[in-house]
N, C-alpha and C positions, 0 to 999 in steps of 0.2 A: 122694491126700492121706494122710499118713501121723500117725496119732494117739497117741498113747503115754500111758497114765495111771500114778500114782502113788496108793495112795492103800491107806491102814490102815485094814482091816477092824473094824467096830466093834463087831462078835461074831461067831460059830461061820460059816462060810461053804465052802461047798464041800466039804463031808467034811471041815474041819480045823479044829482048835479055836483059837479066838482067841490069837494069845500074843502080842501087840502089832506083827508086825513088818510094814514095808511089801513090796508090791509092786509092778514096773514091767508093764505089759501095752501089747502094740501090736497090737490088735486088727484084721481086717481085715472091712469091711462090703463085703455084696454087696445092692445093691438091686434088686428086680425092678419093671418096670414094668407096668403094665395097659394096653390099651389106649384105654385114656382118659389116658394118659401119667402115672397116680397111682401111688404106690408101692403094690405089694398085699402084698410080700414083702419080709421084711430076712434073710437069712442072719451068723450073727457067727463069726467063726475065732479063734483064740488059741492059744498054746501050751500045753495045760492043764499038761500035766505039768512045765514051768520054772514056772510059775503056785503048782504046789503044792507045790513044789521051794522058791520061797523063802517061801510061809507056814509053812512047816515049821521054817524053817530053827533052828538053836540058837547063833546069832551074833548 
């Protein structure tokens, strides 16, 4: 399943300082199971650097 957010920081985030602008992110989630079939673990992936590439951005 493929997710993808949109969404404008509502202050300083990630090393970057707020300057209104949005970003798109398609994160991927890894879940681990236990065996007792519960999640024990979530790993998250993302692009950081297109991530901070367009909070940055001066457009």
């Amino acid at each position: 399943m493929l997710s993808v957010y949109q969404r404008t920081p509502a202050k300083d985030f990630a090393g970057t300082s707020n300057k209104g602008k949005r970003f798109n992110c398609a994160p991927s989630f890894i879940f681990h199971l236990n065996d007792k079939s519960k999640v024990d673990q979530i790993k998250i992936n993302w692009n950081h650097v297109d991530f901070i590439k367009q909070l940055n951005a001066y457009f």
